[in-house]
C-alpha positions as CSV (number, residue, x, y, z in Angstrom):
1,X,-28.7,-7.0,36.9
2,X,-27.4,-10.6,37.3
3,X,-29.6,-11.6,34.5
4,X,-28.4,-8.3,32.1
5,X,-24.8,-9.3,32.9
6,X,-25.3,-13.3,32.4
7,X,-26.8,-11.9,28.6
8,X,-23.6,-9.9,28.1
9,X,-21.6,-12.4,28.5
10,X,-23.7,-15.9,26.5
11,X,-23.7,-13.0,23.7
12,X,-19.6,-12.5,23.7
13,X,-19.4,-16.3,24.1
14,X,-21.4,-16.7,20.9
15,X,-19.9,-13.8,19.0
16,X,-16.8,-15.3,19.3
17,X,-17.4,-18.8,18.0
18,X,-15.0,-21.3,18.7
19,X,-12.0,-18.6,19.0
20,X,-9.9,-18.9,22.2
21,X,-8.6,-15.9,24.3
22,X,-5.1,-15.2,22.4
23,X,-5.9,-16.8,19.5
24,X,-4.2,-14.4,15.9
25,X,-7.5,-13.8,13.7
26,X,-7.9,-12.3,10.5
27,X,-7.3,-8.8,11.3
28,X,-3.9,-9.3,13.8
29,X,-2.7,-11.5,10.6
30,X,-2.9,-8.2,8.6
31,X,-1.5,-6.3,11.6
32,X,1.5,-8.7,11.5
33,X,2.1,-8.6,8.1
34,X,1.7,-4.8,8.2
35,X,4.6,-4.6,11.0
36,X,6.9,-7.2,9.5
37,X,6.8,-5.1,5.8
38,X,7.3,-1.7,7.6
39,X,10.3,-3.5,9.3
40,X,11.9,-4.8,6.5
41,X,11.8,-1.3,5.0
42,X,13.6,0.0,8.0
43,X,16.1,-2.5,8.2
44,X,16.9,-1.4,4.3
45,X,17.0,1.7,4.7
46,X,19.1,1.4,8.2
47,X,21.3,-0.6,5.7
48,X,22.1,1.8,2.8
49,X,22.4,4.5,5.6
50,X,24.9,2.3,7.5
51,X,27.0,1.5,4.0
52,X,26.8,5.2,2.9
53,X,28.2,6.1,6.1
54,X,31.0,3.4,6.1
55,X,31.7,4.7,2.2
56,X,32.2,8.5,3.2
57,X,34.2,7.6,5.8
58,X,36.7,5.5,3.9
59,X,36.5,8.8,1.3
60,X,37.6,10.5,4.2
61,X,40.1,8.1,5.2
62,X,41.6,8.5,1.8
63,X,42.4,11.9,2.0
């Protein structure tokens, strides 16, 4: 069992090449850039939502 286990582990170690434990890699790069562009479009379209609002109430205002 010791032996099965000591395999398991020399075969993650070499899968992993010379990567360190919280190191980004290819795929959390795209992850990032995934969450950062989905962001932006929130922000944008918390802005217009945020201008509309202030527009309808100076309309309001107005009246």
């Amino acid at each position: 069992m010791v032996l099965g286990l000591a395999v398991v582990v020399l075969l993650a170690r070499l899968r992993a090449g010379t990567r360190e434990p919280g190191q980004p890699d290819g795929a959390t790069d795209e992850v990032i850039t995934g969450l950062l562009s989905e962001l932006r479009k929130w922000q944008a379209e918390s802005a217009h939502w945020k201008a509309t609002a202030e527009r309808l109430q100076r309309e309001l205002d107005q009246r």
